[in-house]
C-alpha positions as CSV (number, residue, x, y, z in Angstrom):
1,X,-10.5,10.8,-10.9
2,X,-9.2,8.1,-8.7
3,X,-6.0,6.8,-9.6
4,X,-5.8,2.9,-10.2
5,X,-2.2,1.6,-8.6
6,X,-0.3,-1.4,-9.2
7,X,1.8,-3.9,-7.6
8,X,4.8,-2.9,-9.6
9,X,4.4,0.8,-9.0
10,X,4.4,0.2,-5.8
11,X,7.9,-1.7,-6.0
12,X,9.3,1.1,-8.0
13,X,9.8,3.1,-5.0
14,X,13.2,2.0,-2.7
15,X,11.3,3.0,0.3
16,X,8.6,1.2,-0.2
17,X,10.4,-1.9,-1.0
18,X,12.0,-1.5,2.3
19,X,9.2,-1.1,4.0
20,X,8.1,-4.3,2.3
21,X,11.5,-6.1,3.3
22,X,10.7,-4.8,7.0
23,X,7.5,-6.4,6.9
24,X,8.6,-10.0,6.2
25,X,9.7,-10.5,9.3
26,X,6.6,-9.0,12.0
27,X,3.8,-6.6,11.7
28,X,4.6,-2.8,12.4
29,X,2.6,0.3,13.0
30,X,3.3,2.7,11.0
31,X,5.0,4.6,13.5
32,X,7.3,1.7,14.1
33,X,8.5,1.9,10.4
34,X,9.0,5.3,10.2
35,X,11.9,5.1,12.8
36,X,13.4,3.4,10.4
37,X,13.5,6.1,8.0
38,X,14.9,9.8,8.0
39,X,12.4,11.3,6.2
40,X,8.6,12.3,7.6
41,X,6.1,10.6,9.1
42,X,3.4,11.6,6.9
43,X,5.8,10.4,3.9
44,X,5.8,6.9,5.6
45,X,2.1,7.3,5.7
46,X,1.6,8.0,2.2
47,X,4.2,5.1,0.9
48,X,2.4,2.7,3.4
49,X,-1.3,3.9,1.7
50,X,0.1,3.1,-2.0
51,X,1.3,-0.1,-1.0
52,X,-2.5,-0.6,0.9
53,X,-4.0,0.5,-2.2
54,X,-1.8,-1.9,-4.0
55,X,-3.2,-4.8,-1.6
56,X,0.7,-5.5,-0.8
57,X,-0.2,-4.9,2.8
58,X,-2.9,-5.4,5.2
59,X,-3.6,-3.0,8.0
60,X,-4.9,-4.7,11.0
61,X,-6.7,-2.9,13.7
62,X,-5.1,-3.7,17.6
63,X,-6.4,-1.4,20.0
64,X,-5.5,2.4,19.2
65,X,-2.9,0.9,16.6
66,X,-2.8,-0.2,13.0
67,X,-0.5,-3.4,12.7
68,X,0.7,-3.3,8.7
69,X,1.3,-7.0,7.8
70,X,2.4,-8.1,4.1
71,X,0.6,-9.8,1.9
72,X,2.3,-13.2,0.3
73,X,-0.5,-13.9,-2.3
74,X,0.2,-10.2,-4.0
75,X,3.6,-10.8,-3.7
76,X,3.9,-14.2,-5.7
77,X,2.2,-12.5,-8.6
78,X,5.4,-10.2,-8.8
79,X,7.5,-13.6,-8.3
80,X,5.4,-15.4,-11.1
81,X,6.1,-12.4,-13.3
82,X,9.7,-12.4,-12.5
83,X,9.7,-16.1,-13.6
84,X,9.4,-15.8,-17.3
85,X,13.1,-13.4,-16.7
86,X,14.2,-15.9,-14.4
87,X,14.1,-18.1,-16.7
88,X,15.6,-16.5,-19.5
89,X,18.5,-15.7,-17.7
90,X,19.3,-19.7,-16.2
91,X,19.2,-20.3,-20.3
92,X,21.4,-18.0,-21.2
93,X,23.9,-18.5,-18.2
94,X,23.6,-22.3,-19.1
95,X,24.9,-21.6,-22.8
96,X,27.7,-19.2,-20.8
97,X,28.5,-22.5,-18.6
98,X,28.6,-24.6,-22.0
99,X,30.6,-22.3,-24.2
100,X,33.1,-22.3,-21.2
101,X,33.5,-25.7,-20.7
102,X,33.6,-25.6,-24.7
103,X,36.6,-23.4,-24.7
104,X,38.2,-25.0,-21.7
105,X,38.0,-28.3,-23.0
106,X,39.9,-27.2,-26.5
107,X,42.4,-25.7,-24.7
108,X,43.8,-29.4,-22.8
C-alpha cells in the first residue's frame, strides 16, 4: 500500500519547512542541506523524499549530483489556502482597530 502525501503534511514537519526556507534562496544537494542539520543524513534524505513526493521540490540531475530546487506553483496552493485565514484575521483585527478608536475617541 503506497501511501498518498500531501503538501500540508509535508509542512508539518520543522525540518522540512527549513529545508523549504533553505531552498528559496539556491538549489542544494542534499548533502549541502544536511550540513545544515545535526541529525543524519539518511534522515535529511527521507524529509527531502516526502517533500519530492509532495511535488514541493524538484530534484535536478547535474553531473554525479542531485540539485533539490523548490517548487513555487505547489507552494501558492498552501498560500491560497492560508488566504481564506488571512482574511479572517485582517477582519477581525479591523473591528479591534475600530473598537479602539471607538473607545479612544469616548474617552476626549
Amino acid at each position: 500500500m503506497k501511501l498518498r502525501r500531501d503538501i500540508f503534511q509535508a509542512i508539518s514537519d520543522p525540518t522540512r519547512r527549513a529545508i523549504l526556507v533553505m531552498l528559496t534562496s539556491q538549489a542544494m544537494t542534499a548533502g549541502a542541506i544536511a550540513s545544515n542539520f545535526d541529525v543524519a543524513r539518511p534522515t535529511i534524505s527521507k524529509h527531502i523524499q516526502i517533500l519530492n513526493e509532495c511535488e514541493l521540490v524538484e530534484p535536478n540531475r547535474q553531473g554525479r549530483e542531485i540539485y533539490y530546487e523548490l517548487k513555487i506553483d505547489k507552494m501558492k496552493e498552501i498560500d491560497k489556502w492560508l488566504e481564506q485565514f488571512r482574511q479572517f484575521w485582517e477582519n477581525r483585527f479591523q473591528q479591534l482597530d475600530d473598537l479602539l478608536s471607538d473607545i479612544q475617541q469616548k474617552s476626549k
